[in-house]
Kinemage of the C-alpha trace (Angstrom):
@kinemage 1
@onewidth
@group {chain A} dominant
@subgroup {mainchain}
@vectorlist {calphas} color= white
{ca unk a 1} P 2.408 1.157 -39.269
{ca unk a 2} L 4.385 4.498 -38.766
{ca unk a 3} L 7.531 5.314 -37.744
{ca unk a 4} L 5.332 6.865 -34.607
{ca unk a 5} L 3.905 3.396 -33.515
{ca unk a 6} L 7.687 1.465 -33.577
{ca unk a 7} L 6.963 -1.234 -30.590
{ca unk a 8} L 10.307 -0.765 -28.124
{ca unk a 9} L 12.560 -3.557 -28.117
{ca unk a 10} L 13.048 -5.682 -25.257
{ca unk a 11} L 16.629 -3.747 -24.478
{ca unk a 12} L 14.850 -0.208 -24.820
{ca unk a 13} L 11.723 -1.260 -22.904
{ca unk a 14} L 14.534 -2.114 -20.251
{ca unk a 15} L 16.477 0.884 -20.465
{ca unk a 16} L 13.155 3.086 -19.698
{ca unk a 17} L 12.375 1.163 -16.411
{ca unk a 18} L 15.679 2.101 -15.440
{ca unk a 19} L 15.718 5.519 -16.243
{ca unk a 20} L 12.545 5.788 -14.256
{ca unk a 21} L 12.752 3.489 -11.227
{ca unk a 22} L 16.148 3.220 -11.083
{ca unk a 23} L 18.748 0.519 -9.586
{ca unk a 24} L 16.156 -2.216 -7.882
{ca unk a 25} L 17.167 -3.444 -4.543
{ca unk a 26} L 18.498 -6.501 -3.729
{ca unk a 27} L 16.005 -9.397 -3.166
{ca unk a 28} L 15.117 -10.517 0.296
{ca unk a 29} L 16.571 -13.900 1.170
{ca unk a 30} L 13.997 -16.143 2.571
{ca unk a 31} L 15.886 -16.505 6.038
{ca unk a 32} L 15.528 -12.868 6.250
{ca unk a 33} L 11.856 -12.131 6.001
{ca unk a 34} L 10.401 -11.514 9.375
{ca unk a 35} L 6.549 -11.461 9.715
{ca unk a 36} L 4.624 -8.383 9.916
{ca unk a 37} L 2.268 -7.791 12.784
{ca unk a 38} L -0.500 -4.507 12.492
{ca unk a 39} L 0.022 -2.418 14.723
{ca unk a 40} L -2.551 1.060 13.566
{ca unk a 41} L -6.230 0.559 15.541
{ca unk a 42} L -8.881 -0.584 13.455
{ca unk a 43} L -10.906 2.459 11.661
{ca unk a 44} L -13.945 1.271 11.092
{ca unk a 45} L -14.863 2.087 14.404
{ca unk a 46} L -13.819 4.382 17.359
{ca unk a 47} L -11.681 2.729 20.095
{ca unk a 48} L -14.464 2.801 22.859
{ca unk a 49} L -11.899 2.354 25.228
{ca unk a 50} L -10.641 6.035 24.566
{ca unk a 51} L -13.343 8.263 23.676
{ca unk a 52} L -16.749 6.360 24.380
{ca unk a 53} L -18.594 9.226 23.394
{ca unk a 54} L -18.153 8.436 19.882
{ca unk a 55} L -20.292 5.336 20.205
{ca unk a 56} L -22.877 6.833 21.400
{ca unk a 57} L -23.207 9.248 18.729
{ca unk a 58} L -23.274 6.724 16.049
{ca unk a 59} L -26.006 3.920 17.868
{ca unk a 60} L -28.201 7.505 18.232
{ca unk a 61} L -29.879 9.085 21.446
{ca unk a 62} L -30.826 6.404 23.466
{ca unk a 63} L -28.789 3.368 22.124
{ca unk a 64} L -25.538 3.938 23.743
């Protein structure tokens, strides 16, 4: 092996995730986790609500 091809040590390895990611947060306590709802529309297909033009342009001339 080389001097090139050194594996890190555990304390260097550490040292390099915090030069690049910096200070971690704090973890989330399980009492304060909330539940996530989606909210964004669904995009794999139009809202026919809102533009139904767009439906009939993908079922093709006299489909929609």
């Amino acid at each position: 092996m080389s001097e090139s091809e050194i594996p890190f040590t555990d304390e260097e390895l550490a040292f390099l995730r915090h030069v690049r990611f910096g200070e971690l947060p704090p973890a989330v306590r399980p009492e304060e986790r909330t539940a996530s709802t989606e909210t964004d529309p669904r995009r794999d297909r139009p809202d026919p609500a809102t533009n139904p033009d767009q439906w009939a342009l993908r079922l093709g001339p006299g489909n929609g």
